[in-house]
Backbone bond lengths (Angstrom), bond angles and torsions (degrees), N, CA, C in turn:
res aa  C-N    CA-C-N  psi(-1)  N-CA   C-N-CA  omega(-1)  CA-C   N-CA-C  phi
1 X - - - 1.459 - - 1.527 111.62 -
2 X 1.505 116.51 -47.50 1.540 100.23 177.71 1.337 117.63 -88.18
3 X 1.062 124.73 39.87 1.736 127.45 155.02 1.175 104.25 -63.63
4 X 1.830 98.14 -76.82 1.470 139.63 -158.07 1.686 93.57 -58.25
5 X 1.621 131.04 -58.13 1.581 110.39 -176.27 1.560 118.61 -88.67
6 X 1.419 122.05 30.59 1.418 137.43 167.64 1.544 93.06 -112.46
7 X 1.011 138.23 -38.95 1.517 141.04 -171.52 1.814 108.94 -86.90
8 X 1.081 102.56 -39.03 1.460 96.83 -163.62 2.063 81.46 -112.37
9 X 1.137 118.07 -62.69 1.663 126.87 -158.89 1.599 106.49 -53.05
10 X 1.533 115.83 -28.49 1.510 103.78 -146.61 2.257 93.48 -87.73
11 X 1.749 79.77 -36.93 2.055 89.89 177.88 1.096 128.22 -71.72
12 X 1.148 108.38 -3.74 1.840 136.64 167.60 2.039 123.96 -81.82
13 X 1.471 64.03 -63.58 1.978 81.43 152.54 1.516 124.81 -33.88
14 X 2.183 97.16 -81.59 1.350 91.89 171.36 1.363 128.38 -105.16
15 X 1.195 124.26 31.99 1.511 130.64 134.40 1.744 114.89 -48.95
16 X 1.610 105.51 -60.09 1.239 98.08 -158.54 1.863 105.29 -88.76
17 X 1.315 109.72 -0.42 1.585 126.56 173.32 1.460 100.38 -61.47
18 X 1.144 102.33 -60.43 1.903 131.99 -148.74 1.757 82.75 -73.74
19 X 1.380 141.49 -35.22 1.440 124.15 -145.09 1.547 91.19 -108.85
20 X 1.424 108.08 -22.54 1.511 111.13 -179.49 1.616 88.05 -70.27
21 X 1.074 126.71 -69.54 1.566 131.73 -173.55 1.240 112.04 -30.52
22 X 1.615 134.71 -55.27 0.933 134.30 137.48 1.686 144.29 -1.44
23 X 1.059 94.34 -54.39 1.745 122.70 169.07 1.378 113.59 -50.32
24 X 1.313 90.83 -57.26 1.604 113.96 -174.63 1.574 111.13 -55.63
25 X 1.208 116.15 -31.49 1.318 123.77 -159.19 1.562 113.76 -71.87
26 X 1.479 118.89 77.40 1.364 109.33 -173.26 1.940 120.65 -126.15
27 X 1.350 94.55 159.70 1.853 74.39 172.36 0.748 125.38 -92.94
28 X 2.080 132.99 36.16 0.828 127.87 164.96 1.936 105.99 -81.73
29 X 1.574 100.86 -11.56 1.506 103.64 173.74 1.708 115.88 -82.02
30 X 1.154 118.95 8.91 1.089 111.99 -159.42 1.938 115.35 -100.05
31 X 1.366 91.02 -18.51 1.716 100.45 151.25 1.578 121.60 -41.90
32 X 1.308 105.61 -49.05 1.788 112.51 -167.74 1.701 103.94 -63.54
33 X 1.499 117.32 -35.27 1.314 128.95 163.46 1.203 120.05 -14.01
34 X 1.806 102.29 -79.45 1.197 143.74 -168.15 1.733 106.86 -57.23
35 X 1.718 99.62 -54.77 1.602 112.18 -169.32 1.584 104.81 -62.64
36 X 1.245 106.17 -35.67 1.671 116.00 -158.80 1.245 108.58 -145.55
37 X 1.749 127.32 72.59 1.419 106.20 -173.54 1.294 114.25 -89.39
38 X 1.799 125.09 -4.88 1.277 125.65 173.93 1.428 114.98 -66.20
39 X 1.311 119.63 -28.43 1.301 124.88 -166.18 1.355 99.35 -78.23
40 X 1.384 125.63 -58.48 1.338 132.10 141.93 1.416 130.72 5.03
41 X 1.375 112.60 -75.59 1.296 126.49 168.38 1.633 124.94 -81.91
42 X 1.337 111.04 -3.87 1.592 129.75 -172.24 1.931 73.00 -92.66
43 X 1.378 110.30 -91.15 1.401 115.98 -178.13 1.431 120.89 -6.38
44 X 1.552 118.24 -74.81 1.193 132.47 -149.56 1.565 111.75 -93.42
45 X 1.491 106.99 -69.69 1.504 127.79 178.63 1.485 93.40 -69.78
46 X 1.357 155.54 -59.86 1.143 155.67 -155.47 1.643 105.37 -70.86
47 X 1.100 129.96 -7.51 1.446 107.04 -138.10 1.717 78.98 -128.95
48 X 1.689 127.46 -31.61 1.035 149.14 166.02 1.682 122.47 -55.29
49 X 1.913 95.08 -32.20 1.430 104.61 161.55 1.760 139.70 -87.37
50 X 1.479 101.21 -13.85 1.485 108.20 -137.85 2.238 77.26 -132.35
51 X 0.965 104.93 -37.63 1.551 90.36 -177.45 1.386 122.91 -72.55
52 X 1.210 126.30 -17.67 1.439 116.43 154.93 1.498 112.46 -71.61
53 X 1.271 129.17 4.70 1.236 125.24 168.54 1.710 105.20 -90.93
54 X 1.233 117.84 -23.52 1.208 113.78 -168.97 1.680 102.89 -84.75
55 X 1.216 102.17 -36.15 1.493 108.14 170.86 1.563 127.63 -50.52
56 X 1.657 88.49 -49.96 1.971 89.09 158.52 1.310 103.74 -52.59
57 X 1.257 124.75 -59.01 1.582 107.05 -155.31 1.746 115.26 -60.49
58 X 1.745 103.28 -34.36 1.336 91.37 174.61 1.503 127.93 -48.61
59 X 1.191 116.16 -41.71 1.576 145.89 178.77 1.384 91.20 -60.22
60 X 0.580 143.66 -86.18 1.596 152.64 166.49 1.468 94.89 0.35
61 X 1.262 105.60 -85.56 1.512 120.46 -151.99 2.130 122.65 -70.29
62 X 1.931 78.58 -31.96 1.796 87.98 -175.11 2.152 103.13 -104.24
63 X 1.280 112.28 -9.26 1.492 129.17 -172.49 1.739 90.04 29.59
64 X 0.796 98.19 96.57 1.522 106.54 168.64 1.985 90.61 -106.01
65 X 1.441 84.43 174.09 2.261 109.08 -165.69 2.136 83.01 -65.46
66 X 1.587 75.01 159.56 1.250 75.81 177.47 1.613 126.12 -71.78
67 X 1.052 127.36 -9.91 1.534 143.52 171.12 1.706 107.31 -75.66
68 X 0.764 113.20 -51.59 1.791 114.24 159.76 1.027 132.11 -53.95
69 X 1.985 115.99 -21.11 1.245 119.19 -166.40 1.523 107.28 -100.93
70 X 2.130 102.57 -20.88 1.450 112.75 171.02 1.543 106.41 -65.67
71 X 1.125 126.77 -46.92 1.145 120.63 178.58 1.103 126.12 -57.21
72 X 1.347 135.29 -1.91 1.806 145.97 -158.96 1.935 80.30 -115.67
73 X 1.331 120.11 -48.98 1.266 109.02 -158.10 1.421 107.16 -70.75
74 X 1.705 115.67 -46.65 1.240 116.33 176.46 1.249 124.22 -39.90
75 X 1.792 116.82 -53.38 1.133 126.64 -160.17 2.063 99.81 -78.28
76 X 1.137 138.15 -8.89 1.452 154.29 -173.72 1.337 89.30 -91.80
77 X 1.479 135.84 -1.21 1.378 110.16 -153.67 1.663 91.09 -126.89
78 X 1.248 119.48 -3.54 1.644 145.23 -149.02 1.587 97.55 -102.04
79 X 1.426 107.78 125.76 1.489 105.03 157.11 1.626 128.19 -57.84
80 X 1.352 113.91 -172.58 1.824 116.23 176.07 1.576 102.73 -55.56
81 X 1.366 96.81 -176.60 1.493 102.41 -173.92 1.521 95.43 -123.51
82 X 1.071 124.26 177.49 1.932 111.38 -177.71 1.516 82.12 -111.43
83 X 1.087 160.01 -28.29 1.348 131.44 -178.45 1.824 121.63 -67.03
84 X 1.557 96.93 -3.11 1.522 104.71 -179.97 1.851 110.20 -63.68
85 X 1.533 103.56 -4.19 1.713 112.64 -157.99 1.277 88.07 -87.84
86 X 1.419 115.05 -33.83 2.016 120.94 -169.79 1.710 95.52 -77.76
87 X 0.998 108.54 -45.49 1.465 103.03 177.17 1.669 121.36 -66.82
88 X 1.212 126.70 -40.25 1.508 130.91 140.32 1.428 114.02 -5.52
89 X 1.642 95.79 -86.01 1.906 124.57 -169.29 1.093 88.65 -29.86
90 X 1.954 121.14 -67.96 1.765 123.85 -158.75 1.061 120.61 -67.24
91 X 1.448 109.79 -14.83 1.391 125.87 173.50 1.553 112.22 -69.74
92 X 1.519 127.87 -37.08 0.982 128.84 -145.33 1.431 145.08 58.48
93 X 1.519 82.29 2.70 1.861 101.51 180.00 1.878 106.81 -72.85
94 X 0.898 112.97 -150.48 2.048 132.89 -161.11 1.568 98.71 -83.99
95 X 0.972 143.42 49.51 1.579 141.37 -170.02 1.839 112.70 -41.27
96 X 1.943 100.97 -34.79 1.419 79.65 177.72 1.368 109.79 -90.33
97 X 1.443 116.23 7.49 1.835 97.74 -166.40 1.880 87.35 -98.20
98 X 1.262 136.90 -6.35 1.463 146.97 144.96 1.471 119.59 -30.59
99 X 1.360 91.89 -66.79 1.868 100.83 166.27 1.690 130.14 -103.44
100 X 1.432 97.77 23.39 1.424 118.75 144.55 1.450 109.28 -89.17
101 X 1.465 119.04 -53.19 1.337 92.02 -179.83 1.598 129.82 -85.31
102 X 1.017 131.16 -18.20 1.460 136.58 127.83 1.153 119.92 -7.31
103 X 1.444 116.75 -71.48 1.411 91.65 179.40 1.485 128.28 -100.66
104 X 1.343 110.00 12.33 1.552 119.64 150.93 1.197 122.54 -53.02
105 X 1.279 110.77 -67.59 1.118 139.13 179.45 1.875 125.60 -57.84
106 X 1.475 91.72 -8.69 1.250 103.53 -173.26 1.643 95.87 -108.68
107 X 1.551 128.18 -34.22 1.632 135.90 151.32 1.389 92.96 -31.95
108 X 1.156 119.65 -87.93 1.628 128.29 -149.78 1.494 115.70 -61.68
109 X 1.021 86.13 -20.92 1.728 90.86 168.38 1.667 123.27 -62.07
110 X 1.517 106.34 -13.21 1.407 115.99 -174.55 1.320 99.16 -94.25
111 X 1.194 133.40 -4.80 1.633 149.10 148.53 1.393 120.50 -70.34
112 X 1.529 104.37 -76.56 1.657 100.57 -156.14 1.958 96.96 -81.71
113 X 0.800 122.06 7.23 1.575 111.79 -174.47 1.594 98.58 -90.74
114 X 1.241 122.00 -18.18 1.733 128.11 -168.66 1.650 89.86 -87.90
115 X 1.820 100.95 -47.91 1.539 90.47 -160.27 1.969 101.66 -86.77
116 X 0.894 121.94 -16.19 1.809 122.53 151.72 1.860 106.53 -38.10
117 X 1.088 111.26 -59.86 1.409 119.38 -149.54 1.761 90.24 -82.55
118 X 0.996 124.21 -43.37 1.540 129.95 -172.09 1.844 106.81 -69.95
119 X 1.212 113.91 -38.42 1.301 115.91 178.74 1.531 114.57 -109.52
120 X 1.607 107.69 36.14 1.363 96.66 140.14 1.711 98.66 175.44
121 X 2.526 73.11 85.55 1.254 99.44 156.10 1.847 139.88 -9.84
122 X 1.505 92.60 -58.52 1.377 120.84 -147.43 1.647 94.68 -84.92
123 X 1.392 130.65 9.64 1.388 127.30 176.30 1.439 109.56 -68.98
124 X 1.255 104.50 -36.69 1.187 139.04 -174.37 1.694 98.29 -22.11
125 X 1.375 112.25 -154.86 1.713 128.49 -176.67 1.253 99.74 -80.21
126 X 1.491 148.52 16.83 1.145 130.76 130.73 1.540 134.77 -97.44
127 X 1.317 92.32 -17.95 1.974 88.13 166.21 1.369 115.11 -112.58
128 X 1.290 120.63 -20.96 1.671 106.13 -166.82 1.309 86.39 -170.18
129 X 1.322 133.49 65.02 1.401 136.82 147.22 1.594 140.56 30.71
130 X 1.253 96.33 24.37 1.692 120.01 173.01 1.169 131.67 -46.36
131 X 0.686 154.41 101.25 1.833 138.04 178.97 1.307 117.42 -47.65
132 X 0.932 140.45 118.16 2.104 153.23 175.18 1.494 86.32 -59.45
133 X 1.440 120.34 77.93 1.233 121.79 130.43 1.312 131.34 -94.44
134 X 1.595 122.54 135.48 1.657 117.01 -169.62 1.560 114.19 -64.74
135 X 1.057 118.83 134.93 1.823 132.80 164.54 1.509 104.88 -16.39
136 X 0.792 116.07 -52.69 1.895 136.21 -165.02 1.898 94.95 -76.99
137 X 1.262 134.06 -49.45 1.359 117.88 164.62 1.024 102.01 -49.99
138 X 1.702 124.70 -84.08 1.487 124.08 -160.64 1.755 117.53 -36.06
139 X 1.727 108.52 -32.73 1.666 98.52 -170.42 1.760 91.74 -73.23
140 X 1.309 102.92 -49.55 1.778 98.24 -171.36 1.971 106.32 -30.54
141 X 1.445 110.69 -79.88 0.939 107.41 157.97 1.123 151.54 -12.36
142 X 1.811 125.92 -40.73 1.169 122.89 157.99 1.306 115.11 -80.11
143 X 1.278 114.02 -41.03 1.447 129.30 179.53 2.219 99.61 -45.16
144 X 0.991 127.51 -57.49 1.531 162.56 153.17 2.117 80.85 -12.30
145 X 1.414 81.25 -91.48 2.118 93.27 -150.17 1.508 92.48 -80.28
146 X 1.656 145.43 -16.08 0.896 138.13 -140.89 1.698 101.41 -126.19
147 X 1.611 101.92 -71.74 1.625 111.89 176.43 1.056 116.35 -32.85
148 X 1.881 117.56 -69.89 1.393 118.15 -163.24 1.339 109.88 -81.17
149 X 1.748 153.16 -15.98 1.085 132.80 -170.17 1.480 84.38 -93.58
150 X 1.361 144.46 0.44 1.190 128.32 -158.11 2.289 88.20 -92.22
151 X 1.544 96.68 -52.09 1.246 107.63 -158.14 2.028 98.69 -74.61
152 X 1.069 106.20 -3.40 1.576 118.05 162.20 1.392 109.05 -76.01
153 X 0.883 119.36 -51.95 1.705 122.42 -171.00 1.690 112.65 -92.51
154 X 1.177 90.91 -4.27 2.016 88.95 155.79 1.529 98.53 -119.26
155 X 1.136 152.82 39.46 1.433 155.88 156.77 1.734 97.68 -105.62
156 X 1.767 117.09 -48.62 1.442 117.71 -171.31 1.517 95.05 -71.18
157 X 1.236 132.34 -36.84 1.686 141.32 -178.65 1.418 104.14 -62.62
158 X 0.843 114.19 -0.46 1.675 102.47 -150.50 1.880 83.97 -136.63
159 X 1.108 110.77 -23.39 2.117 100.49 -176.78 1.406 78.18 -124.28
160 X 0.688 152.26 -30.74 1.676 130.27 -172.73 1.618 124.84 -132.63
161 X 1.250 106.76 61.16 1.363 120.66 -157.15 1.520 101.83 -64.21
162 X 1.340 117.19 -60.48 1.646 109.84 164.53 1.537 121.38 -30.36
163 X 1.108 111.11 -72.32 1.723 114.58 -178.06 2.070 112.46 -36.99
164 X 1.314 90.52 -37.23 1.567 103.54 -175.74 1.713 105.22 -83.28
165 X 0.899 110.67 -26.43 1.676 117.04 167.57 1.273 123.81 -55.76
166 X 1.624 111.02 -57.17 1.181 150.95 178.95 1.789 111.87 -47.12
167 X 1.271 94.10 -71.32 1.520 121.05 -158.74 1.425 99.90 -102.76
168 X 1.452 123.98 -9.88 1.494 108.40 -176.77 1.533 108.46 -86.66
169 X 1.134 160.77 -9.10 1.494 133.88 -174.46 2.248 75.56 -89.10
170 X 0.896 136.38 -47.62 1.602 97.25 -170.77 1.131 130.39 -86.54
171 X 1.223 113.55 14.72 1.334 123.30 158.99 1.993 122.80 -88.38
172 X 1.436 95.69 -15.90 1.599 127.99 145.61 1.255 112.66 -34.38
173 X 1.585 91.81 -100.29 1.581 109.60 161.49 1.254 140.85 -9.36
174 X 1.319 100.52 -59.97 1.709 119.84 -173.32 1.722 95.31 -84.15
175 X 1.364 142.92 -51.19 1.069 126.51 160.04 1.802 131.66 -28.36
176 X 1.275 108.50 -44.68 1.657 120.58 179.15 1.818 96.71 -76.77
177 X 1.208 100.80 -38.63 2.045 96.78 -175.30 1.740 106.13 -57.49
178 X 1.702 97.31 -44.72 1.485 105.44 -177.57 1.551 119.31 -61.99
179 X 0.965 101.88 -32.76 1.677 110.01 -161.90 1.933 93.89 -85.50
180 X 1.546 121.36 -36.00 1.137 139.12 -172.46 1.641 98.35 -58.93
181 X 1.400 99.11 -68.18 1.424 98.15 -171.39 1.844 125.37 -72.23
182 X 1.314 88.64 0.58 1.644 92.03 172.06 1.272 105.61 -108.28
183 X 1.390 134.51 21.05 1.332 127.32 160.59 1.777 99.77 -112.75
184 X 1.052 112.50 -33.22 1.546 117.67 170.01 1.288 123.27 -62.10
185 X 1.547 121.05 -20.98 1.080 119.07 157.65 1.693 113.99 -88.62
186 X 0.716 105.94 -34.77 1.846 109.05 176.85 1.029 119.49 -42.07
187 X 1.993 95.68 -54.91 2.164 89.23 173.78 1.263 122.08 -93.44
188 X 1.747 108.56 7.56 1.775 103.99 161.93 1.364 100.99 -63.88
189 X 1.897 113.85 -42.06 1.570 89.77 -146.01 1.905 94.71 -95.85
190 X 0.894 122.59 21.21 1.622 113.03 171.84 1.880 99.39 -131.26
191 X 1.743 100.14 35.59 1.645 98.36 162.98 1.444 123.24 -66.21
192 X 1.346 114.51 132.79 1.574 145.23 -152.13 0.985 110.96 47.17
193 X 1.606 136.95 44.25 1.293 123.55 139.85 1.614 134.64 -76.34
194 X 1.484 98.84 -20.28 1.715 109.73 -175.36 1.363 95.92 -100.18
195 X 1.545 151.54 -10.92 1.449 152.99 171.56 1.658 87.16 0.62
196 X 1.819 113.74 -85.26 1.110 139.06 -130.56 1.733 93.50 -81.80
197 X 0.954 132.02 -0.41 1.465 144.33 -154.96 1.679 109.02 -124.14
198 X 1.444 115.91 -16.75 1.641 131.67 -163.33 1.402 94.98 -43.70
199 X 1.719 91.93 -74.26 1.551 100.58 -174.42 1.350 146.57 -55.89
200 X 1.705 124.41 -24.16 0.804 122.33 136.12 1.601 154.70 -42.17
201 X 1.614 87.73 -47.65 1.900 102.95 158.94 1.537 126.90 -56.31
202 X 1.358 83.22 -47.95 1.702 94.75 179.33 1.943 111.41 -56.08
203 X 1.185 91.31 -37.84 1.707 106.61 -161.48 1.244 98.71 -82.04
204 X 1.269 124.05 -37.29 1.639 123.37 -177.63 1.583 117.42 -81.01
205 X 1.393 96.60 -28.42 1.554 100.41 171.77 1.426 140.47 -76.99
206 X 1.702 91.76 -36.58 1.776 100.14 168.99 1.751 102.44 -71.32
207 X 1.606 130.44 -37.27 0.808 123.61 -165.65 1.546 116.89 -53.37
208 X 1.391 96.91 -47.41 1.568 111.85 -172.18 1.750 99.64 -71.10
209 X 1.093 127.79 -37.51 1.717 120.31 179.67 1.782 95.28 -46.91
210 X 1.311 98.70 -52.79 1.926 107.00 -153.33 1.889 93.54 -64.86
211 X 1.488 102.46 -46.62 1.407 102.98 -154.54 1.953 98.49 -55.34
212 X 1.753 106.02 -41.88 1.388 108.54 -152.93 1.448 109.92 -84.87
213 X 1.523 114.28 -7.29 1.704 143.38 178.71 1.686 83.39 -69.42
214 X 1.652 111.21 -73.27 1.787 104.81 -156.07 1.358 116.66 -65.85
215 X 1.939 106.08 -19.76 1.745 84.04 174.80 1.125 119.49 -100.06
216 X 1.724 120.01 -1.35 1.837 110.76 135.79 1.275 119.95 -34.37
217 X 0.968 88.74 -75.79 2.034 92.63 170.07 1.509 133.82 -8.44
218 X 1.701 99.62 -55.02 1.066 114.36 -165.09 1.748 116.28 -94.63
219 X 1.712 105.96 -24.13 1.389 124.54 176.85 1.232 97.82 -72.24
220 X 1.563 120.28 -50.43 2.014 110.41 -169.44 1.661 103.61 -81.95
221 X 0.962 131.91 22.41 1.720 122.22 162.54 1.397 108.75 -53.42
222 X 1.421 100.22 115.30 2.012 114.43 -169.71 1.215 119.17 94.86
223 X 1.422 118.53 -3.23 1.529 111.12 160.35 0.872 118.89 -97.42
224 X 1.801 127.20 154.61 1.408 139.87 -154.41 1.541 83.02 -75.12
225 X 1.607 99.17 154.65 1.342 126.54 -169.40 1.402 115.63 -66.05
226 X 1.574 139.28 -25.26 1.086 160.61 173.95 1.312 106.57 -67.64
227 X 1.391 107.21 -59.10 1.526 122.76 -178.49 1.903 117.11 -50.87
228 X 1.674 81.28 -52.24 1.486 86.50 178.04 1.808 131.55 -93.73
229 X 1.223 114.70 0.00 1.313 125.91 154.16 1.829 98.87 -58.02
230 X 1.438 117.68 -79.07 1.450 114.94 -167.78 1.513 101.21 -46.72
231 X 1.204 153.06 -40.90 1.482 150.68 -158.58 1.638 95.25 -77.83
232 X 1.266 117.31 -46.55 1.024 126.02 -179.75 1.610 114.36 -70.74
233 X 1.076 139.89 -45.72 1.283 149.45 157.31 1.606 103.41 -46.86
234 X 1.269 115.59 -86.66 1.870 110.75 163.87 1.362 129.62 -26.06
235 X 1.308 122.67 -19.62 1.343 112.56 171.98 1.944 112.76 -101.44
236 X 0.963 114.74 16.50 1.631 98.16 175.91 2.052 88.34 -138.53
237 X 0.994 116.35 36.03 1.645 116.03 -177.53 1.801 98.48 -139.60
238 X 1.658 111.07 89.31 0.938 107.00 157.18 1.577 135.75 -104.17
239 X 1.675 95.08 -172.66 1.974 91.45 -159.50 1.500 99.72 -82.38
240 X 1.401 117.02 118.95 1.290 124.27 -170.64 1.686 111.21 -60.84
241 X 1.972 107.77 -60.22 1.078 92.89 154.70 1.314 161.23 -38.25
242 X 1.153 109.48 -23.25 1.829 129.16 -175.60 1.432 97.18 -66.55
243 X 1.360 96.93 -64.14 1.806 98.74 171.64 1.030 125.75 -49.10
244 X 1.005 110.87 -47.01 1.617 98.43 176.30 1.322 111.39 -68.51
245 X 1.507 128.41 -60.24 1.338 104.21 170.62 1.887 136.42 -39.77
246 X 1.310 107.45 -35.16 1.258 122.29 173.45 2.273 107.99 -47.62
247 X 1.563 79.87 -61.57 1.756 101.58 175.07 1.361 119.68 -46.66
248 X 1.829 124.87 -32.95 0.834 127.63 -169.26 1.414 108.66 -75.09
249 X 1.502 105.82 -38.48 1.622 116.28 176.40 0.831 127.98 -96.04
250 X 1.544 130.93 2.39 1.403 139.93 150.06 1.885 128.53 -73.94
251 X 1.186 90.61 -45.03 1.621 109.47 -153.76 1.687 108.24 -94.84
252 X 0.926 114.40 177.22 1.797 114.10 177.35 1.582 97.15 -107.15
253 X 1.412 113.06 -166.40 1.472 123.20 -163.84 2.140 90.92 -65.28
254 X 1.705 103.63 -61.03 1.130 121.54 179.17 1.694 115.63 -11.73
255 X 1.829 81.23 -70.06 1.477 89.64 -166.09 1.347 121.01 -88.06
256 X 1.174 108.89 2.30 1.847 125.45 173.24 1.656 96.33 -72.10
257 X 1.721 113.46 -44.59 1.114 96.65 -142.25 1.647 101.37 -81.52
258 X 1.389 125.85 -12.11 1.107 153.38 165.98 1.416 113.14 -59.24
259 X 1.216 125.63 -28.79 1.714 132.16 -152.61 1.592 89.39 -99.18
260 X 1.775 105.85 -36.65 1.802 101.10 -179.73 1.731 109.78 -74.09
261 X 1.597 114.83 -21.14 1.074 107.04 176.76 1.705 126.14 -59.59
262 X 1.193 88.84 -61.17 1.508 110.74 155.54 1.272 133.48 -32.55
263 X 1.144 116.66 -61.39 1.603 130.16 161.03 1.781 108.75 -47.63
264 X 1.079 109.65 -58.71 1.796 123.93 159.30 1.399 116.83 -8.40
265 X 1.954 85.29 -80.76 1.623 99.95 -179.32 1.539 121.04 -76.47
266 X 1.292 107.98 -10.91 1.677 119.91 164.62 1.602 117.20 -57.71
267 X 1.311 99.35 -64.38 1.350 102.01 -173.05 1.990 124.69 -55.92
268 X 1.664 76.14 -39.86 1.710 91.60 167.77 1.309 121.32 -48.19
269 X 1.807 112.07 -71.80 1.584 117.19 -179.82 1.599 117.17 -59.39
270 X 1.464 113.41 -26.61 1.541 123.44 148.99 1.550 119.24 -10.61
271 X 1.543 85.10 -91.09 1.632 118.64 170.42 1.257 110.24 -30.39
272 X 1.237 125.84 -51.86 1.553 135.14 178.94 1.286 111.88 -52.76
273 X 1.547 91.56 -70.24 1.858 96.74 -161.65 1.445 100.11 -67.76
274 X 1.108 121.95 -64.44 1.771 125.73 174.99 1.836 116.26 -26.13
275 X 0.907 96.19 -58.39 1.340 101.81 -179.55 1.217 103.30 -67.95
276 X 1.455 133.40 -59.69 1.439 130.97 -169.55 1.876 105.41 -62.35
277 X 1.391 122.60 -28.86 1.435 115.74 158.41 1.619 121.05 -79.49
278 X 1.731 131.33 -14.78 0.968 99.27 156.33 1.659 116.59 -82.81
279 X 1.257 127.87 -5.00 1.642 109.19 -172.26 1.517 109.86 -70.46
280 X 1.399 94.62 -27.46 1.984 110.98 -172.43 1.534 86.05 -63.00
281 X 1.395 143.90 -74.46 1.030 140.27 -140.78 1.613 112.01 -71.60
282 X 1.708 111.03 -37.44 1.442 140.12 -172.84 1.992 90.02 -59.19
283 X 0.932 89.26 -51.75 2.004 108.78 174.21 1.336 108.52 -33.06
284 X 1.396 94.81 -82.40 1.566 122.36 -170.09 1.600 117.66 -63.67
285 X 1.552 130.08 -3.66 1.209 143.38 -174.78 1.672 94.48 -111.23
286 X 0.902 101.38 -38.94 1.839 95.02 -169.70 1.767 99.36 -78.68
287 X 1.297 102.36 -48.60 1.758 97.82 163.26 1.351 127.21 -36.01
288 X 1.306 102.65 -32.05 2.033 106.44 -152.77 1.544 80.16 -87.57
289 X 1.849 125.03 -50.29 1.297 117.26 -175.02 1.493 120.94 -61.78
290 X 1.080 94.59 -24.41 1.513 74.22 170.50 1.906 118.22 -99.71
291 X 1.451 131.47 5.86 0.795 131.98 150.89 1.437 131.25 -47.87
């Protein structure tokens, strides 16, 4: 079973991720630019530079096996995720400057993920078990599952803005169900293979939410509070799919099958902490209004 939904499930995923992303892409977002372009560029361009640094540090700090530690780098190497926009809303923070940076950040990713992988050779079969594929496959490739459904879904945004109004939060939806149920089947069908692996995942994953949450934190000091909840929310919520596509062409059966585990328990402790920081914030905004 997990051949067939890594082969057929994962290019389906971010096809239909990447075209929803697409959608999104409008100039009615392009105010938040203007209002806040640090947050913007803290968000998008910033978050593309500085999170594979945070990823070393996780590695650093929790040394998880080396197959655990590929998976921390991959996923550091990944633009936003589009469900970070739902987490926004509950937040009450900037929702469109959320999916401004999303889908910036999800452009540039067809950049810095080639030049990540090119400048540091050495990931390779001595630190974290990568496959020596050249920069120039991987961009083809994104360019492939990523570029064109992306530049499809700002062409349908862009001639049929109603229809995309209309029909886009369930086409949302049905993206997170898709991507959901192809990781739900993954760790049915490789049950008790990660047993021995729990703790590491678990430990590397909350770490990296908290670690990549505080140095949001620390980059938006002076941006309006709205602004910087979403920057802050956007930087520890990555694109699940990407990884996996990334994983598929990096990793062997082994470490693929490990990378969905991971991703699994990511999204989960995600869910937690994310959510449990937007209710704090959702809290603390409805307080101030009514103060």
């Amino acid at each position: 079973m997990l051949p067939a939904l890594i082969d057929f499930g994962v290019p389906i995923c971010v096809i239909l991720l990447m075209f929803i992303a697409g959608t999104e892409i409008t100039f009615q977002s392009l105010p938040a630019l203007r209002r806040s372009p640090r947050a913007v560029l803290t968000g998008s361009l910033g978050q593309l530079l500085i999170t594979p640094a945070v990823g070393l540090a996780v590695i650093s700090a929790t040394g998880p096996v080396q197959r655990v530690a590929a998976c921390v780098m991959l996923l550091s190497f990944c633009p936003g995720g589009g469900i970070s926009t739902y987490y926004t809303y509950i937040a009450r923070a900037n929702v469109s400057l959320s999916a401004l940076i999303t889908a910036i950040s999800t452009l540039l990713c067809l950049l810095t993920i080639p030049l990540w992988l090119s400048l540091f050779p050495h990931f390779g079969t001595t630190m974290l078990g990568l496959a020596a594929i050249p920069a120039t496959q991987i961009l083809g490739q994104l360019l492939l599952f990523m570029g064109v459904p992306l530049a499809a879904g700002a062409i349908l945004q862009r001639k049929m803005p109603e229809f995309v109004s209309r029909h886009g939060p369930y086409l949302r939806t049905l993206s997170f169900i898709v991507i959901g149920i192809v990781l739900i089947l993954s760790v049915i069908s490789m049950s008790g293979q990660l047993s021995d692996l729990a703790r590491d995942i678990a430990a590397s994953s909350a770490l990296f939410i908290v670690l990549a949450m505080a140095v949001a934190h620390v980059t938006t000091i002076g941006i309006p509070p709205a602004d910087k909840h979403a920057v802050i929310i956007e930087s520890a919520v990555r694109n699940i799919a990407v990884a996996l596509l990334l994983g598929k062409s990096l990793l062997d059966t082994q470490g693929l099958t490990i990378l969905v585990g991971f991703l699994t328990v990511y999204f989960v402790i995600e869910l937690v902490i994310i959510m449990g920081y937007a209710s704090v914030v959702q809290k603390a905004n409805l307080k101030f209004s009514r103060a």
